[in-house]
N, C-alpha and C positions, 0 to 999 in steps of 0.2 A: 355533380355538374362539372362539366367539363371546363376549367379557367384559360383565359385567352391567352397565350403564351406571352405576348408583351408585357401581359401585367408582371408576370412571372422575372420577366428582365428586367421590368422596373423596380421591383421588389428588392433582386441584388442589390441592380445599382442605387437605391437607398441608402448602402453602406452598413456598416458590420453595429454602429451605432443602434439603430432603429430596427423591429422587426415587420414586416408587413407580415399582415395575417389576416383572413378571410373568416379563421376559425371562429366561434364561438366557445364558450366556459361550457359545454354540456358535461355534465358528472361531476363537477370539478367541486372537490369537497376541502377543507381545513385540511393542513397538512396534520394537525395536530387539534384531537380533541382541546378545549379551554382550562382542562382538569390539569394537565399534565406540564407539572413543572419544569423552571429552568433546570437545566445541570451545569453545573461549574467543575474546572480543572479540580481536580483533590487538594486537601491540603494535605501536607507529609511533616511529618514527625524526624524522618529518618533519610539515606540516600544511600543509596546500594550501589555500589561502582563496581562489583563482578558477582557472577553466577555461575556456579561449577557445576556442572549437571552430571552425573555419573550413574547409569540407566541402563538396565537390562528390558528387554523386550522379551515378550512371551507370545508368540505366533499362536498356540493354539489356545493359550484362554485371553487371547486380544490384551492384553496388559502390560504394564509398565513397572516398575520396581527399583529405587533406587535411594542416590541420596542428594537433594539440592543442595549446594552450602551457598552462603551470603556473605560478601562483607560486605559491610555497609557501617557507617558512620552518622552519630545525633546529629539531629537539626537543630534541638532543642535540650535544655539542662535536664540534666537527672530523668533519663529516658530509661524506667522502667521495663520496656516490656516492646513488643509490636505484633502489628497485624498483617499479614498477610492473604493474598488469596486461594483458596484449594477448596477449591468443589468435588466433591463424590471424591474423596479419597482417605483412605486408614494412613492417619500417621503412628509410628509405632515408636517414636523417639526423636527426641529435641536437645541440639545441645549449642552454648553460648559461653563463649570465652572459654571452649574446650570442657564445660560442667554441663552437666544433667539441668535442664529447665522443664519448670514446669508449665503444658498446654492446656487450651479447651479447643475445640471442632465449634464452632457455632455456624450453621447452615453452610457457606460458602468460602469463611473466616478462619484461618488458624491463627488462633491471640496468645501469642508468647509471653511468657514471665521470664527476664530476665532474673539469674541468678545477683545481680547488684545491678544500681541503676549506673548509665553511661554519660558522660556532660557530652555537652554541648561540642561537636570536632572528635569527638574519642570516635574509635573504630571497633568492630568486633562480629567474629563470623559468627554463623546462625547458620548449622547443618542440624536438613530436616531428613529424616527416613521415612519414606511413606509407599505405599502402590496405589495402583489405580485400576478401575476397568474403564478408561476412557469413552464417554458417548459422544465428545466434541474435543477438537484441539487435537487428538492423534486417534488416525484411523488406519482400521487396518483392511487392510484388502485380499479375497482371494477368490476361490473357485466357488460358484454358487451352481444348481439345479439348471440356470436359467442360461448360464456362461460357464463351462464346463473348465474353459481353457486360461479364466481369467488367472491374470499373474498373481505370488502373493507378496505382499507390501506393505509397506506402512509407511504412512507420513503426515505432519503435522500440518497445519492451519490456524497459527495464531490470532487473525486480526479477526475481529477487533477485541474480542477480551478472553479468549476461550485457552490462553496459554495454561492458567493456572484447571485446565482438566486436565493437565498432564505431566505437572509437576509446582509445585505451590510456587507464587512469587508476590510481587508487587503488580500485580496485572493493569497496567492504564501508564498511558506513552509519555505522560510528562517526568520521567525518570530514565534516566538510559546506565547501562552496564556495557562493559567488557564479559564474553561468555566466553564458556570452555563447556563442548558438550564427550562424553566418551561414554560412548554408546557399545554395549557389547549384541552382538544379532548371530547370528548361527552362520557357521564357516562358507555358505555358499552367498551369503549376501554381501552388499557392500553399503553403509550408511557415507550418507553428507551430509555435512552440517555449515556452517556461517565459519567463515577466516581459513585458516591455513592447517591442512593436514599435518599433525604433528609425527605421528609413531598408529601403526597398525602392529598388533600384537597378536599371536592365535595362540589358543589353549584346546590342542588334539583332545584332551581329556574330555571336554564339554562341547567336543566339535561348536567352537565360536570363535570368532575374531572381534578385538575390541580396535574402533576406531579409535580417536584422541585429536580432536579438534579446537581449535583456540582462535576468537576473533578478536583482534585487539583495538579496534575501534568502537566507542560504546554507541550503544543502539539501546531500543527500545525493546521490551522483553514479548512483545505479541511479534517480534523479528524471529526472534530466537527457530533456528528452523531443524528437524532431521526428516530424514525420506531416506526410507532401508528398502533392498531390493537386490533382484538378481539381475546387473546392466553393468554396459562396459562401459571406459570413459572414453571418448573424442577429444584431444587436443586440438586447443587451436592458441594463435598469441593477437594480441590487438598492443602493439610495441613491447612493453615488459610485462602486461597485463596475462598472465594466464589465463585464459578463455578454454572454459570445460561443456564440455557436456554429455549426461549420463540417459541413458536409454537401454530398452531391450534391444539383448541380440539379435541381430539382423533386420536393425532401426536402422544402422549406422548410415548410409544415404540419404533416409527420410530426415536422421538430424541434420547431415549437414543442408539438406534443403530449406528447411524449418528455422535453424538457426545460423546457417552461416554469413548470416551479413552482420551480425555481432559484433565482430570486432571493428568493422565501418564503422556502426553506429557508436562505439564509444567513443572511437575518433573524432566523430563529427560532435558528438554532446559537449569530448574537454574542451573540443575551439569555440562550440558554441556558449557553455556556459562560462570559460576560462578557467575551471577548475579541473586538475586530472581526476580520472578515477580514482575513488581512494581508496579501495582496500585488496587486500594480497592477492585477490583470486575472482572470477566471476563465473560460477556456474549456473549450468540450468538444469533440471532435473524432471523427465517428462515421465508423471506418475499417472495410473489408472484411476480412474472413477472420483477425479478432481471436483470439488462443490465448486472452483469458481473457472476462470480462464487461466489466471496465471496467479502469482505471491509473488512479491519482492521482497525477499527475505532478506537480510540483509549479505551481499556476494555470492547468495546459494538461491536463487530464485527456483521456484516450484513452477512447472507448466502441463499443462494438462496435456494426457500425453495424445488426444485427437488434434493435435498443433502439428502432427508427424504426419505429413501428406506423400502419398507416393508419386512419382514422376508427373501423370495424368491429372490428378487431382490439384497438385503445385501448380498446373496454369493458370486455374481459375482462383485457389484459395492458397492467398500467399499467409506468411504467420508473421511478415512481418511488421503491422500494427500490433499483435501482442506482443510479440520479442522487445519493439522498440519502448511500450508504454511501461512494461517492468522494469525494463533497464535506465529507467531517468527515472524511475523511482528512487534510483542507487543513490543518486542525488536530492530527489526533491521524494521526501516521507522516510528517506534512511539515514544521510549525512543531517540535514533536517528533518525533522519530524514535526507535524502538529503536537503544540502542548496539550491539548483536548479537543475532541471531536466534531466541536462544531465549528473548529477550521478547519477542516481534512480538507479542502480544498485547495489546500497547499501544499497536499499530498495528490489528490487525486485529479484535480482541476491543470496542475503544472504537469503531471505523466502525461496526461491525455494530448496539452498544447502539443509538447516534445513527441511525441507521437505522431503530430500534424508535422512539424518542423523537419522528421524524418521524411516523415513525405515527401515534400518540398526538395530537400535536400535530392532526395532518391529520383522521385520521376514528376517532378518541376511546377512551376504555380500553378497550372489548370488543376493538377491533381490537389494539392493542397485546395484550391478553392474549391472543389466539391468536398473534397474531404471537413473540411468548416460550414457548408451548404447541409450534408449531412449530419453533424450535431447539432445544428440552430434548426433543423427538423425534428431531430428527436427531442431534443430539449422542449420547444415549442409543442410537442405531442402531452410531454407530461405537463405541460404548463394548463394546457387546455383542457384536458381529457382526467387527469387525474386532481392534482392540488398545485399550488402556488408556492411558495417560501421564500425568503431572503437564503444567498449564499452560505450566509454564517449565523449560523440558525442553531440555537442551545433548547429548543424543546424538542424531545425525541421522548421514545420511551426505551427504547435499546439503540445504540450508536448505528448498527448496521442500517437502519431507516434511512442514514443518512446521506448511505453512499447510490444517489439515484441521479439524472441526469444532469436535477441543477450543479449537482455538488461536480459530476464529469464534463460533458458537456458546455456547461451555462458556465463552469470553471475555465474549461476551459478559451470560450468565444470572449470573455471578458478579458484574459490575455492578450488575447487579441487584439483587443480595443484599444486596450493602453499599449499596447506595439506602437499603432495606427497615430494613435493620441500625440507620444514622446518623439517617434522614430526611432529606425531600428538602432543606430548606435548609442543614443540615448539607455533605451529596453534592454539591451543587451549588456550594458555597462552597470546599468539598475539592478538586473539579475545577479552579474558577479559582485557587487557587491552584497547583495543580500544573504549570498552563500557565503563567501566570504566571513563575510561580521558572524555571521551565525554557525556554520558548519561547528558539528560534533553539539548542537544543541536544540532546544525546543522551539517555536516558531508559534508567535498568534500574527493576525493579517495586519497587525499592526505595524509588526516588524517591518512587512513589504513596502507596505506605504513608507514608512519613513527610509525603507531603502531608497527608493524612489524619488523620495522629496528630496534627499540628501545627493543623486545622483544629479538632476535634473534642475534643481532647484526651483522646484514647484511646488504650489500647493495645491494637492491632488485631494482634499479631502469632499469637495465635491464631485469627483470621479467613485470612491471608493463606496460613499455613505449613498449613493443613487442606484450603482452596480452591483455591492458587494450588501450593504446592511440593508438595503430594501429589497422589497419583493418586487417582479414582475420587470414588465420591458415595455416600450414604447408600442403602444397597439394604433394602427392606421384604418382610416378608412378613405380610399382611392376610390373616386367615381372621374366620369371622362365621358363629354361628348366633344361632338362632329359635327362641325360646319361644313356642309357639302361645298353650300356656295364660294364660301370662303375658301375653302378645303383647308380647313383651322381645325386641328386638335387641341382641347386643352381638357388637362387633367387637372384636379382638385384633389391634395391629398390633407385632409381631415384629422391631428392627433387625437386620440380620446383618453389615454392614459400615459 
């Protein structure tokens, strides 16, 4: 049925608050069966504050080989022993405080025995030797039957727990490290990894080149990033910011199409959010046969390399809503990070706003307001057609459930509201504080809020518990007649939830 277009105007101008909608709940089932339990943030034992990864790749039997080391420090007195996670992998030796320890494998778990137990504050590395034939978290890529020409590759995809297929760790985001990744790949390739190119070394004997990479801001270990390949690099700078990107040969136009407004947009995020960029370098790295759009890894973002448009195709399909929505993630899910999953909305609900904000920024409010017209459709598609859920939602069965329009989208339009709500100098002062107080650590929606309260001096907590902890949105029902005689219109708009 065709809707009358005025309603359609009316429906905007209802405001960012309220949703009109015509729809109906058809299909629309529990997000989550009743069986399936809350999950909560992990407790930890321990705290790991660097991961040294030192790793050889094996192109023709897809594998990985190397040695993880750990330091990491007690949480707790007389800590015997720890766990870590490593799926599908042979470890073949374990060592602590420089001694032979002894291990078990149990399903997905390496349970270390410390040689003595460690108090409470003490320190002590934990180098594991293991390999892998990776099925998830690094994949490799090449020529198949079907694409004769494909390139060959490899590169990783941590989020949300799939690191430990590719090298054992503490897999889950309420822990963050300093990493060091040094990756050895065969002399014609070149690996990136997170932070600052330290030393490229080559051994003619084994035709290989070992990269040596160090990120000295801690991050979360599903950040941890490499992507090995045959591509050149693109210089570009955004002030002192070294701005990279890596592609195949004879990309190098489609990147600067694809990616060149990069260094804009960092500019425009420091002044928006008041924070500079914070780490040494920002690359992007446009790989084959990508499972998602893009990764925010932490200063080495991964993009699927169908982002590369040639001349023709850049008019209609720009890259920059993905380019932009990775690169605030530098800020919001890397410099903060959700402590557990069922806030990633503070990862992924804040990319998505800043992504609108580029908009704005770039080609002015009309655009931004369709671009928010846009997700308050999609989101309202999954509200209707699929399930329901609050924002901040702890029953899942695997975390990736989680990342679907409420969490983008509905993350996003609720930004919005509290812009609308505060004003912008208010929201915008609200935010840097909230990075601020928090940068280089974990984040639940709590933090926001009281970012907020403390900026504004409000009590927002029936903004958050309406938007954020409950489900659903204000449903309308608008009817309207017509006095001819009169020639009087009047509409009647109905809440029902």
């Amino acid at each position: 049925m065709h809707r009358p277009r005025f309603l359609d105007q009316m429906a905007m101008e209802l405001g960012d608050r309220c949703a009109f909608s015509a729809r109906f709940a058809r299909g629309r089932r529990p997000f989550q069966p009743e069986h399936i339990e809350a999950k909560w943030a992990r407790d930890r034992t321990f705290d790991v504050s660097h991961i040294k990864l030192e790793v050889n790749l094996d192109f023709a039997a897809r594998a990985v080989s190397g040695t993880a080391t750990h330091r990491l420090s007690a949480i707790v007195d007389d800590l015997s022993g720890a766990e870590f996670d490593a799926a599908e992998m042979a470890i073949s030796a374990v060592r602590v405080l420089g001694e032979a320890a002894t291990f078990e494998c149990e399903g997905a778990k390496l349970k270390i025995r410390f040689p003595r137990a460690i108090s409470a504050g003490e320190q002590a590395e934990v180098a594991i030797d293991y390999s892998a034939v990776p099925r998830r978290g690094l994949y490799f890529v090449g020529p198949d039957e079907a694409y004769p020409d494909k390139p060959v590759e490899a590169w990783t995809q941590g989020e949300d727990e799939d690191s430990h297929y590719w090298f054992p760790c503490y897999d889950y985001p309420n822990d963050r490290v300093t990493s060091e990744v040094i990756a050895t790949v065969p002399d014609k390739f070149t690996a990136v990894s997170n932070g600052a190119l330290l030393s490229v070394t080559s051994d003619p004997s084994r035709g290989a080149r070992t990269f040596h990479w160090r990120h000295e801001v801690a991050h979360s270990a599903y950040l941890i990033s490499l992507a090995v390949g045959e591509v050149v690099e693109i210089q570009d700078r955004a002030g002192d910011v070294p701005v990279l990107y890596y592609v195949h040969p004879g990309r190098e136009d489609d990147a600067r199409r694809a990616f060149g407004n990069t260094p804009r947009m960092i500019q425009f995020f420091e002044r928006r959010i008041g924070v500079p960029y914070p780490y040494a370098k920002y690359s992007q790295v446009a790989v084959t046969d990508f499972i998602f759009g893009g990764m925010e890894n932490t200063s080495a973002t991964t993009q699927t390399a169908d982002t590369l448009h040639d001349a023709r195709a850049h008019l209609d399909f720009t890259s920059d809503p993905l380019v932009a929505h990775e690169l605030a993630h530098q800020w919001w899910g890397d410099l903060l990070t959700c402590r557990d999953w069922a806030h990633a909305w503070l990862n992924e609900g804040f990319a998505t706003y800043f992504e609108a904000l580029w908009c704005e920024e770039d080609k002015g409010a009309d655009e931004f307001a369709w671009n928010l017209r846009q997700d308050r459709e999609n989101y309202l598609d999954e509200d209707s057609h699929r399930y329901r859920r609050p924002i901040v939602c702890n029953r899942y069965r695997a975390p990736i459930e989680l990342f679907d329009r409420h969490l983008y989208e509905k993350g996003c339009l609720v930004l919005h509201m509290l812009r609308r709500e505060v004003g912008d100098a208010l929201f915008f002062r609200a935010l840097n504080l909230y990075c601020t107080r928090h940068r280089g650590g974990n984040v639940i929606t709590q933090d926001l809020q009281r970012a907020f309260e403390d900026a504004t001096g409000r009590n927002l907590d029936w903004f958050f518990d309406q938007w954020v902890y409950r489900e659903g949105h204000p449903e309308l029902e608008v009817s309207h007649s017509f006095d001819d005689k009169r020639k009087l219109l009047s509409v009647t708009v109905k809440q029902t939830h």
